[in-house]
C-alpha positions in Angstrom: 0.3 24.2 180.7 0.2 23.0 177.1 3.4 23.5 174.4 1.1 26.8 173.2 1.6 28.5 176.5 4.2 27.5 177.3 6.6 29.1 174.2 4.4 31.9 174.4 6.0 32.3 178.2 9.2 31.6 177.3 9.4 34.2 174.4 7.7 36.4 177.0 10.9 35.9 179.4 13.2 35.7 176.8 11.9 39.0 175.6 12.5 40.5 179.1 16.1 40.2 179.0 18.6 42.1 178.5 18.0 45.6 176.6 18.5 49.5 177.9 17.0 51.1 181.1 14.5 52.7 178.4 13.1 49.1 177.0 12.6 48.0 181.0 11.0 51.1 181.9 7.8 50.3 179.5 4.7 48.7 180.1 5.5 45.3 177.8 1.5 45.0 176.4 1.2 41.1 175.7 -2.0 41.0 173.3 -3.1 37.6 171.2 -4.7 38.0 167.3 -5.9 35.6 164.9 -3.5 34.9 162.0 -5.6 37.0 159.8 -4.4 39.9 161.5 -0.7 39.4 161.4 0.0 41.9 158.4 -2.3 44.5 159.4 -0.7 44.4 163.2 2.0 44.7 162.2 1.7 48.1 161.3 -0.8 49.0 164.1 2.1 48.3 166.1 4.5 50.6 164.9 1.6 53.5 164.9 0.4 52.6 168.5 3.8 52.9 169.8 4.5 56.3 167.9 1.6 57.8 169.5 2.3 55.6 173.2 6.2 55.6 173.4 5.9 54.0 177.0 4.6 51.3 175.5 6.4 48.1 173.9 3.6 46.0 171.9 4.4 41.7 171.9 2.0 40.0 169.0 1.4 36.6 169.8 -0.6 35.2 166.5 -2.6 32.1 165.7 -5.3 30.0 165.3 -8.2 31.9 167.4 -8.9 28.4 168.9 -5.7 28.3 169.9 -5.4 31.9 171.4 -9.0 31.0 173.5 -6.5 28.3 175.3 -4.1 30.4 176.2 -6.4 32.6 178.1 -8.0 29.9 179.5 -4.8 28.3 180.9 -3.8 31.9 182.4 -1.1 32.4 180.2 0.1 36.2 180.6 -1.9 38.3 178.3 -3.4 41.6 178.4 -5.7 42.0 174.8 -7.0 39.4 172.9 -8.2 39.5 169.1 -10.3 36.7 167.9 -11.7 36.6 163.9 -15.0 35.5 165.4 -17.5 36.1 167.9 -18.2 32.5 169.0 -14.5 31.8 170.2 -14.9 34.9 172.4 -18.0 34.0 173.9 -16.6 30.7 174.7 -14.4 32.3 177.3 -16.5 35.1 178.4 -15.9 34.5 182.0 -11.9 35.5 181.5 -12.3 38.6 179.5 -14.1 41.8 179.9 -17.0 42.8 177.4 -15.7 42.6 173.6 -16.2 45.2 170.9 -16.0 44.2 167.1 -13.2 46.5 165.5 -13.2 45.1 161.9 -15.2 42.7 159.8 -14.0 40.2 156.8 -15.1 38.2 153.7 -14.1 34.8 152.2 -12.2 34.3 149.0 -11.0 31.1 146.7 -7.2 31.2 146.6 -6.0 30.2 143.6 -2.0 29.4 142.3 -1.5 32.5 140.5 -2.3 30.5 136.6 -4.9 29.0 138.3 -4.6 25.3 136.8 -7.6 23.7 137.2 -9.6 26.9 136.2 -11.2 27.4 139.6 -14.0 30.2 139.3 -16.7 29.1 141.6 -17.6 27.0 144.9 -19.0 24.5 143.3 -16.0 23.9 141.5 -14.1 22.9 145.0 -16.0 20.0 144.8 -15.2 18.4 141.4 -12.9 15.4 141.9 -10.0 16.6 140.3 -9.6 19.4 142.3 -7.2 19.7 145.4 -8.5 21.9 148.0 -7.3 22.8 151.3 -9.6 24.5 154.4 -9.0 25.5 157.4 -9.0 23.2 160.1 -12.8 22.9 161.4 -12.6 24.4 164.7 -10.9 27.4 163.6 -13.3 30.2 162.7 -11.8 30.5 159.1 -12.1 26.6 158.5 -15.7 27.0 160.2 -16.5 29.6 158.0 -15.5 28.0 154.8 -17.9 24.6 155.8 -20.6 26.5 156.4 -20.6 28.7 152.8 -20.1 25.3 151.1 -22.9 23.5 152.8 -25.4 26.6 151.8 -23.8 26.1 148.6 -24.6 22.0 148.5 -21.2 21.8 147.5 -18.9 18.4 149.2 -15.1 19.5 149.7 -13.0 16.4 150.9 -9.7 18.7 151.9 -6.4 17.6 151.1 -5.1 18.6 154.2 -6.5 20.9 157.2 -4.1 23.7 158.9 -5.3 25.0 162.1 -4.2 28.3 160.9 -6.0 30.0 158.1 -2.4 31.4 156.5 -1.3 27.3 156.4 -3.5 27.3 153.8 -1.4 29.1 151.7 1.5 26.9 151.7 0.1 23.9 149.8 -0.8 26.0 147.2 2.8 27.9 146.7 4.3 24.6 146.9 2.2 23.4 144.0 0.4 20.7 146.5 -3.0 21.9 146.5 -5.0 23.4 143.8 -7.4 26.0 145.6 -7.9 26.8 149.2 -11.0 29.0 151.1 -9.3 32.2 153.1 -9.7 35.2 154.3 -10.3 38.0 151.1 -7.4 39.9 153.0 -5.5 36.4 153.6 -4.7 36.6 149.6 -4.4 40.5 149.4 -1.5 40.3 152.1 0.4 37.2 150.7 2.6 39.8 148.2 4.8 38.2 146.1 3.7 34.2 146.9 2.6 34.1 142.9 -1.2 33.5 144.3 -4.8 35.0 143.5 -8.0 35.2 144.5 -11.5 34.3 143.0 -14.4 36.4 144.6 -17.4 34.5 146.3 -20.5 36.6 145.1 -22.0 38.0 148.3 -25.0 35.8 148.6 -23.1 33.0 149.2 -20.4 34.7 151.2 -20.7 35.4 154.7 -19.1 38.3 156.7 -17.1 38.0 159.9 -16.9 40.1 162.8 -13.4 40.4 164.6 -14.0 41.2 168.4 -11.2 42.6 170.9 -11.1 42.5 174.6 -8.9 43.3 177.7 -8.3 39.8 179.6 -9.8 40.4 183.5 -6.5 38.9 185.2 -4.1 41.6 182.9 -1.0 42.6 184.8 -2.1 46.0 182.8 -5.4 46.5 182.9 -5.0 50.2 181.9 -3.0 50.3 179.4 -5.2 47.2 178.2 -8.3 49.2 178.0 -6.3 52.0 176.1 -5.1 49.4 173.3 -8.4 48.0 173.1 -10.1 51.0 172.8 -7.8 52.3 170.4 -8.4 49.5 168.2 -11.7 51.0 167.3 -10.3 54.6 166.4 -10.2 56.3 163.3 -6.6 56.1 162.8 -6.6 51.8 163.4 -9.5 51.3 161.2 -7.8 53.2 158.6 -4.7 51.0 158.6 -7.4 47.7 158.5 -9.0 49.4 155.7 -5.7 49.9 153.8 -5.1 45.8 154.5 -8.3 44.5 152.7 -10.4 45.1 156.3 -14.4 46.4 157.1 -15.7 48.2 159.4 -18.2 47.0 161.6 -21.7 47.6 160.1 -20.3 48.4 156.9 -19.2 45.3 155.1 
């Protein structure tokens, strides 16, 4: 079992303990999202458990790499969220069949005075210019090579977080001078003094967030249910509030 799976057991225990008659008596729904998703979830969670009090929700977020290991290793998980379709088919043979519930674009992140007057891709390559991306095997990082190569624009990152919200950090710590994210990566970052630079939408791409119900689920019901409910009116409303697309729409 890797360090990954492993905290992600003990906070599982940990979380076990203790706590009223009430807490023990609900079905403790263990689901994994991509870092993108962390604001948005957030909220989903409180709504989900309004409407399914029996329920107690645990987040587990990260890189969707990272996530796809967890799964593999049979860590104890119920749902699983990834921010691409590739990472999902790579471990087809533990889940059941995946639904897209929301899409995304890519933005430029920016300090907030935007120093080195950043307003297009091919400015990420000029020399003077500090970028960070996404660690390569994370969709994000994947997503940002690939728009940059169709652009025939050469990035040399200063660093490369395998979580698309690391990227954030260089650049509120004055390290970095512009970063590819997530558009919804820079709309939820309130208050970090940061901004966002559009990518015109031929040379932006649009990805497709799947979700499915892991077979070997200690719930597979209540699984199903959170799964499905991902894909309601009431959840694509709260993604759509938090920068989110619809599937088919974007």
């Amino acid at each position: 079992m890797t360090a990954a799976a492993t905290t992600l057991a003990l906070a599982l225990a940990l979380g076990g303990c203790g706590g009223s008659d009430e807490a023990a008596a609900k079905t403790k729904l263990t689901v994994l999202a991509a870092a993108s998703l962390t604001n948005a979830f957030g909220e989903l969670r409180t709504a989900y458990q309004r409407e399914h009090p029996d329920v107690a929700v645990q987040f587990s977020f990260g890189g969707s790499q990272q996530l796809a290991a967890q799964v593999r290793e049979g860590s104890p998980v119920d749902v699983i969220a990834t921010a691409d379709e590739p990472t999902m088919t790579g471990i087809k043979e533990y889940v059941g069949s995946r639904k897209p519930f929301a899409t995304n674009r890519l933005a430029i992140v920016v300090p907030e005075d935007n120093p080195k007057q950043v307003r297009t891709l091919a400015d990420l390559g000029r020399s003077d210019v500090r970028v960070v991306l996404a660690g390569p095997t994370v969709p994000a990082g994947r997503y940002a090579r690939q728009i940059l190569d169709q652009a025939d624009v050469t990035v040399r990152p200063k660093s490369e977080p395998a979580d698309v919200r690391q990227v954030l950090t260089p650049l509120r710590l004055g390290e970095a001078d512009a970063g590819v994210v997530y558009a919804t990566n820079v709309t939820g970052a309130g208050g970090s003094k940061l901004t966002a630079v559009s990518i015109p939408a031929k040379q932006n791409l649009i990805a497709t967030y799947p979700v499915a119900t892991v077979d070997d689920s200690a719930h597979p019901r209540e699984a199903k249910r959170f799964a499905r409910w991902l894909r309601s009116e009431q959840a694509t409303k709260v993604l759509t509030e938090h920068g989110f697309g619809e599937p088919g729409t974007t």
